[in-house]
C-alpha positions as CSV (number, residue, x, y, z in Angstrom):
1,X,-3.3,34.4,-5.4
2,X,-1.4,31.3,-4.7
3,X,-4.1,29.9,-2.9
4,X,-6.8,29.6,-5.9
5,X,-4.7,28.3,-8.5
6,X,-3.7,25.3,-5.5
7,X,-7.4,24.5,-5.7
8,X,-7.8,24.4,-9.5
9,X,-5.1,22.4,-9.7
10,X,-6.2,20.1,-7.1
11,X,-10.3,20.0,-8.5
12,X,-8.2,18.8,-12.1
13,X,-6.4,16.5,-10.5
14,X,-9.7,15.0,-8.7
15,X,-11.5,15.2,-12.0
16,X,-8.6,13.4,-13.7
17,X,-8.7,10.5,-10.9
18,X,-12.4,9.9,-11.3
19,X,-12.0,9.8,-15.5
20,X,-9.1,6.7,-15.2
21,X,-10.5,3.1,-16.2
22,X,-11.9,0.6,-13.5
23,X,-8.9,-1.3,-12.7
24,X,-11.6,-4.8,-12.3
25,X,-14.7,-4.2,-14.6
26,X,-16.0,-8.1,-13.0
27,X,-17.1,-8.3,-9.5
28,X,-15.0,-10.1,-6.9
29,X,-17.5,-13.3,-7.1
30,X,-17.6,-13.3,-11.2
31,X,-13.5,-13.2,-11.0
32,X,-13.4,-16.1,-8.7
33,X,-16.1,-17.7,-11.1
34,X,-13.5,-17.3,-13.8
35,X,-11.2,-19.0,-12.0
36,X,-12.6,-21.6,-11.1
37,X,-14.4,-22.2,-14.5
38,X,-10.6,-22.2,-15.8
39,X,-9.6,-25.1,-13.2
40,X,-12.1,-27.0,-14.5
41,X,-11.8,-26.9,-17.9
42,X,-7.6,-28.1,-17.0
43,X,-9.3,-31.4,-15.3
44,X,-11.7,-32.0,-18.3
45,X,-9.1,-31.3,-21.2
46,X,-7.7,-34.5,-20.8
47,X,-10.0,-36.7,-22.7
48,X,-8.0,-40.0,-21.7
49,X,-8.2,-39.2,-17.9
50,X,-5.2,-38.2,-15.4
51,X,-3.1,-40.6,-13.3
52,X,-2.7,-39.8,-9.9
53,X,0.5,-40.6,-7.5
54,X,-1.0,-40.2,-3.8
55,X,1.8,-40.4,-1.3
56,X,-0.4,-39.4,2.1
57,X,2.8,-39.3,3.8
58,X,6.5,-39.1,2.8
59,X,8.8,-39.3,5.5
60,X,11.9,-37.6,3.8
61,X,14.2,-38.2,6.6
62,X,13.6,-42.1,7.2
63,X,16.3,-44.7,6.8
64,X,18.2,-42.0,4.1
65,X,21.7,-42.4,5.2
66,X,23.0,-45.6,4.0
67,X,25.9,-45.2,6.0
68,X,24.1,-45.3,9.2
69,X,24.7,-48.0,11.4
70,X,21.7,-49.7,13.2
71,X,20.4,-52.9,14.9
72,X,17.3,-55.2,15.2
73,X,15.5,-52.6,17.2
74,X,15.6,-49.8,14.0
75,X,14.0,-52.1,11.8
76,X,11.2,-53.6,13.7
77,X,8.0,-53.2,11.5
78,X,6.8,-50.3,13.6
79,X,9.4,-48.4,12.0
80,X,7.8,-48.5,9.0
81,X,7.1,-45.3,7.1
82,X,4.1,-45.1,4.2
83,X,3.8,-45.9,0.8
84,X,2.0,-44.9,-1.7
85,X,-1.5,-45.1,-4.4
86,X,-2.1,-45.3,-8.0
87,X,-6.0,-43.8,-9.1
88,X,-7.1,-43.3,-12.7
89,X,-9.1,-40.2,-12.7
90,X,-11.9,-38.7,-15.6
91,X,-13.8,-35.6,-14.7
92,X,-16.8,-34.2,-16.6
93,X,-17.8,-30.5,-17.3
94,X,-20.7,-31.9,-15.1
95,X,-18.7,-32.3,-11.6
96,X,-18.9,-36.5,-12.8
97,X,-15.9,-38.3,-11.9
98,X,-15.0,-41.8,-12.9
99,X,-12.7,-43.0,-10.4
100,X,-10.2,-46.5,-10.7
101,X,-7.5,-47.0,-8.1
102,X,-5.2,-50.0,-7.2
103,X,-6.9,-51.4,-3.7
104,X,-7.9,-54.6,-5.6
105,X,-8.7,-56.0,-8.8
106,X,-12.1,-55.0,-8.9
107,X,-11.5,-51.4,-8.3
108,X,-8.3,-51.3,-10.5
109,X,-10.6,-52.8,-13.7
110,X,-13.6,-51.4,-13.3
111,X,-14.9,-47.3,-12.7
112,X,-16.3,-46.2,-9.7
113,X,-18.8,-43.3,-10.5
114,X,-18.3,-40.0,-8.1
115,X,-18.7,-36.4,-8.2
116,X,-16.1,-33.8,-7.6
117,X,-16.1,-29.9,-7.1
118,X,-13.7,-26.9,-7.4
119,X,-13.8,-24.3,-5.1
120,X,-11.5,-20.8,-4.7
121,X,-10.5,-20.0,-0.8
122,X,-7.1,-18.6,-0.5
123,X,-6.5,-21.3,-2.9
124,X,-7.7,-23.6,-5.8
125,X,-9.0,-26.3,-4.6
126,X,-10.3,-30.2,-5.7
127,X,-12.4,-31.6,-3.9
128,X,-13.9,-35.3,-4.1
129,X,-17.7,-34.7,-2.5
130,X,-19.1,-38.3,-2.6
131,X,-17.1,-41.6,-1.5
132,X,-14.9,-42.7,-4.0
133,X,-12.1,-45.5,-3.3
134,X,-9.4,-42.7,-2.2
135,X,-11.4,-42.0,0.7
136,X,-10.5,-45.2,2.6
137,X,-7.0,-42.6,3.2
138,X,-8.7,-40.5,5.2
139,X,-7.9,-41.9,8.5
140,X,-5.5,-40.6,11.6
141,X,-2.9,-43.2,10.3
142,X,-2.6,-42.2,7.1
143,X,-3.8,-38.5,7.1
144,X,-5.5,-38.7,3.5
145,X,-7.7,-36.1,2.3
146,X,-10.3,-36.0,0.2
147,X,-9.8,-32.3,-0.7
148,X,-6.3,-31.5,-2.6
149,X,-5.0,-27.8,-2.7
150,X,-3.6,-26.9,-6.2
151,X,0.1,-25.4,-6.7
152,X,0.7,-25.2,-10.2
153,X,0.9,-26.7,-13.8
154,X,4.6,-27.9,-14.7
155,X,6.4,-27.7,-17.8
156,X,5.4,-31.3,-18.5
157,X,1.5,-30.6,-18.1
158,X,1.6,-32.2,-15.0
159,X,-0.4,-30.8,-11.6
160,X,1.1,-30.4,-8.9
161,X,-1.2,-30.5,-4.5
162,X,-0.8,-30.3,-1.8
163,X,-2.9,-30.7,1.1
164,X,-3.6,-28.4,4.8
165,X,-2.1,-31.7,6.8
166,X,1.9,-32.5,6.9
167,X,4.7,-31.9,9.7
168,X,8.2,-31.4,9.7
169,X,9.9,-34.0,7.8
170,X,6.7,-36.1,6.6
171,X,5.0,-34.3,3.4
172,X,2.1,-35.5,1.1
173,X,3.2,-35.9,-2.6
174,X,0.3,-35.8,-5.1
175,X,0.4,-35.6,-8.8
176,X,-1.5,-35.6,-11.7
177,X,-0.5,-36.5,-14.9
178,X,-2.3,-36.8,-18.4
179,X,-2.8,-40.2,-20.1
180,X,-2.0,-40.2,-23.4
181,X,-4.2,-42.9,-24.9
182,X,-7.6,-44.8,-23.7
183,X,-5.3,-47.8,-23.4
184,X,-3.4,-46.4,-20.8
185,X,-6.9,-46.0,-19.0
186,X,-8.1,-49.1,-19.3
187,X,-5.1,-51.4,-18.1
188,X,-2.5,-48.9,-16.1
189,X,-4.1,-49.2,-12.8
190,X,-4.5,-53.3,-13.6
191,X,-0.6,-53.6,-14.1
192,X,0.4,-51.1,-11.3
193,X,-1.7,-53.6,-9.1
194,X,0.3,-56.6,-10.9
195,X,3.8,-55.1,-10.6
196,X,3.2,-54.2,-6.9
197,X,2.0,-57.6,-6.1
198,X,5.4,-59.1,-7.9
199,X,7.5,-57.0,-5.7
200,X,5.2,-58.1,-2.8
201,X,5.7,-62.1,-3.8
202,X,9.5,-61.9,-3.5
203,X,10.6,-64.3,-1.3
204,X,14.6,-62.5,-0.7
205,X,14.2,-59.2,-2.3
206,X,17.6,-57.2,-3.0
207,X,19.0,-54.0,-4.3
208,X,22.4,-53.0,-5.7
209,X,23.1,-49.7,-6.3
210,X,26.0,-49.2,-8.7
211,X,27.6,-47.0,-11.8
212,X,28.7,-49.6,-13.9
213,X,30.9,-52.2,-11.8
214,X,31.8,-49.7,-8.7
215,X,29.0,-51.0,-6.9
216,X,28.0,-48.4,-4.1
217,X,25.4,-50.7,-2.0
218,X,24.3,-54.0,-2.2
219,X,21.3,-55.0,0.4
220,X,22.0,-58.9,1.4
221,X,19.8,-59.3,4.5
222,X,17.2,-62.0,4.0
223,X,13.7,-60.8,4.0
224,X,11.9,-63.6,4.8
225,X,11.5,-64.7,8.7
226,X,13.6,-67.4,8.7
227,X,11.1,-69.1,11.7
228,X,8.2,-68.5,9.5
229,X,6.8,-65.4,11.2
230,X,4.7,-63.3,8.8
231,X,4.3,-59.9,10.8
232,X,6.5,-58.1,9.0
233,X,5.9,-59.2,5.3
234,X,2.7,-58.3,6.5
235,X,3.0,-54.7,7.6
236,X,5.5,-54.4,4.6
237,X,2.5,-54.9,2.4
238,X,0.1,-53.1,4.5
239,X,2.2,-50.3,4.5
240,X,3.6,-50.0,1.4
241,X,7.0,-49.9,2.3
242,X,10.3,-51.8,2.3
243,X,13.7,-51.4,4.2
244,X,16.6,-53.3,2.1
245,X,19.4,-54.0,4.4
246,X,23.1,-55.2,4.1
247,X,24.8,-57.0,7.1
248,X,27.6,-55.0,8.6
249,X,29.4,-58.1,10.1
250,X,30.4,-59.2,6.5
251,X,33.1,-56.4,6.8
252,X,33.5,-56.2,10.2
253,X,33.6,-58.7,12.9
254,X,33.3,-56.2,15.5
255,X,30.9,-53.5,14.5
256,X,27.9,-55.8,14.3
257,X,24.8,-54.5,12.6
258,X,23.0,-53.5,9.6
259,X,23.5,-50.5,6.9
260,X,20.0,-49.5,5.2
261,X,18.2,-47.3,3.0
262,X,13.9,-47.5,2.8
263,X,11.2,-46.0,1.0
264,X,8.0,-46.4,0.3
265,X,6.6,-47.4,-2.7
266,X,3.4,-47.5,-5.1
267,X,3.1,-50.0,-8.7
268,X,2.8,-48.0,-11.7
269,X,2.1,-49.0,-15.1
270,X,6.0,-49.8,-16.0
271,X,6.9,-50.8,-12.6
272,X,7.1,-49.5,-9.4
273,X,7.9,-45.3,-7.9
274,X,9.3,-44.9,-4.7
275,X,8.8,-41.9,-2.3
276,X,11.2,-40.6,-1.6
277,X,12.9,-43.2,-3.1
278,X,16.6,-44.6,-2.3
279,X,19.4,-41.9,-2.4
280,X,23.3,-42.9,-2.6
281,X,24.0,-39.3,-2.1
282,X,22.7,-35.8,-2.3
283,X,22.5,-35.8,-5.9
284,X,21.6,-39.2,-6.9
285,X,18.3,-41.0,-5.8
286,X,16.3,-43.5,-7.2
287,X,12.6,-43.1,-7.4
288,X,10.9,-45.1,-11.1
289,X,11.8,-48.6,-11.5
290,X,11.1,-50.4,-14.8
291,X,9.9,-54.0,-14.4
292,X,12.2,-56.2,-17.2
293,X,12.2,-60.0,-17.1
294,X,11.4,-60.5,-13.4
295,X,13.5,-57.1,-12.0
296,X,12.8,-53.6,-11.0
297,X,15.4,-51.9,-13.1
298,X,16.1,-47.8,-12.4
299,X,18.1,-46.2,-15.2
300,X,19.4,-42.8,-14.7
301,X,19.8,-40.1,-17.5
302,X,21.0,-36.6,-16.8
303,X,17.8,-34.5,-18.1
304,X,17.7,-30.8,-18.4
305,X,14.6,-29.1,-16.3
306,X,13.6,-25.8,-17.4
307,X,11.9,-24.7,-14.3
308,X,14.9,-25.2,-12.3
309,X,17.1,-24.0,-14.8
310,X,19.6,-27.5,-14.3
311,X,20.0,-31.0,-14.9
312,X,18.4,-33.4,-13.0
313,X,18.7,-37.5,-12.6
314,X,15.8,-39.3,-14.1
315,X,14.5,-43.3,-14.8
316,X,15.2,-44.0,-18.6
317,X,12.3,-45.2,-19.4
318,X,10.7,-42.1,-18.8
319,X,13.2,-40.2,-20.8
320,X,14.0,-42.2,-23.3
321,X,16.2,-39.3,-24.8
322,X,18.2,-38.3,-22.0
323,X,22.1,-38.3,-21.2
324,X,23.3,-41.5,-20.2
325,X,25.3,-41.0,-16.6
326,X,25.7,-45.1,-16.2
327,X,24.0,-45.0,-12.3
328,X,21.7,-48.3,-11.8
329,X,19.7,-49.7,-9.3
330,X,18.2,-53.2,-9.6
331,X,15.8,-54.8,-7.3
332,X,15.8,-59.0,-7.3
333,X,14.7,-61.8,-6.1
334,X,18.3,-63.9,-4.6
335,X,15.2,-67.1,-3.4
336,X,16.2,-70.2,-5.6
337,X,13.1,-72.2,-5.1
């Protein structure tokens, strides 16, 4: 008797199974439609255009310890780790782009035209499909891309890629983040170019790194080949990167050498960001400098992040209303000409 009333139960339970709701009432290719209708529509919201930060490669580990002694053969322009690019982007519901980027003055006043395209994989994905001015990355040295892999929107509106190419230690850093007003796209990729060519005209640049008169580091190593040799303002330039360096000696007559800290670096519309920037410690670094009558000037603010659920170190001028914590760092020229 057992037996039937087993299989009734078991026929209900079948019946009951096939009477529950379609968990996905869209096909597989209509969801990833969806998403990537929803991508697009992020990219085209912002009717003033995005500003993109392009770091192909950030070495995170290079010339970070300020404490570390080294000699002439550390700092050799070989050495050199990568800086960074400024492009003003616009995309159209159509897959148009309008392109400017900081290469030259040309390029940095006036819109290239391009197409882009948004495709689903494992991933979200924006692609750049004909030649725009980024694509002079894409090369073994550099390791640009032309296709960026999306992570995610922060609490700031900003997006956040990545790309399929990095190794230990050397990461791209990409961002995207709105402009608020057409005059920011019409003149922020002309001043990034300016204020990167200012720090790139300084004959002795220098850095002090303080919290208010303890001063923590001080660079004091002339830039400048004193025999006139040019390599290595050169592949500063090139590479978009710069090494300040104080002379041990001053301290020690025995212990010859230098201390250093590097980073590379790209011009923004206030002044310059460096990537990864100069830290004094684990806490502190230095990344958005404010250009102010002739100096890059860093201000840091204590500013509270929701995401990570703490404060974080920021550039004043960024935010304006943060917590004052009295940390500076000022980049100058010491040339009296």
């Amino acid at each position: 008797m057992i037996r039937p009333y087993l299989l009734s139960a078991l026929v209900c339970l079948l019946a009951a199974g096939c009477q529950q709701p379609i968990a996905f009432e869209d096909s597989p290719a209509e969801r990833t439609q969806r998403h990537i209708e929803a991508f697009r529509e992020v990219l085209t919201s912002a009717s003033h255009g995005w500003q993109m930060s392009y770091f192909p490669r950030v070495d995170s580990l290079l010339f970070r310890n300020p404490s570390l002694r080294l000699d002439w053969t550390d700092v050799t322009k070989e050495k050199y780790g990568y800086g960074g690019y400024l492009a003003l982007m616009k995309f159209s519901p159509d897959r148009r782009l309008e392109i400017k980027a900081d290469f030259s003055a040309s390029e940095a006043q006036s819109a290239v035209q391009g197409e882009y395209d948004v495709r689903l994989g494992s991933s979200l994905q924006l692609s750049l499909t004909t030649y725009t001015p980024l694509h002079k990355l894409v090369t073994s040295e550099l390791s640009g891309v032309s296709d960026f892999v999306y992570r995610y929107r922060d609490y700031q509106g900003r997006l956040i890629f990545t790309t399929g190419v990095s190794a230990e230690g050397n990461r791209p850093y990409i961002v995207l983040t709105p402009l608020k007003s057409e005059q920011e796209w019409q003149h922020t990729a002309e001043k990034a170019l300016e204020h990167r060519r200012l720090f790139e005209k300084m004959v002795h640049p220098q850095i002090t790194i303080r919290r208010g008169s303890r001063v923590f580091f001080q660079s004091d190593a002339p830039f400048k080949d004193p025999r006139g040799d040019l390599r290595l303002e050169q592949e500063r330039n090139r590479k978009r990167y710069h090494i300040f360096l104080s002379l041990i000696e001053k301290y020690s007559p025995i212990f010859r050498g230098y201390n250093g800290i590097g980073s590379g670096y790209v011009g923004t519309g206030e002044g310059l960001s460096f990537r990864p920037g100069f830290q004094y410690d684990g806490k502190i670094t230095f990344t958005d400098f404010e250009y102010r009558d002739g100096r890059f000037v860093a201000e840091l603010v204590s500013v509270y992040n929701p995401e990570r659920q703490r404060f974080l170190f920021e550039s004043k001028h960024l935010y304006p209303d943060g917590e004052p914590t009295s940390y500076v760092a000022e980049i100058f020229d010491t040339h009296q000409p």
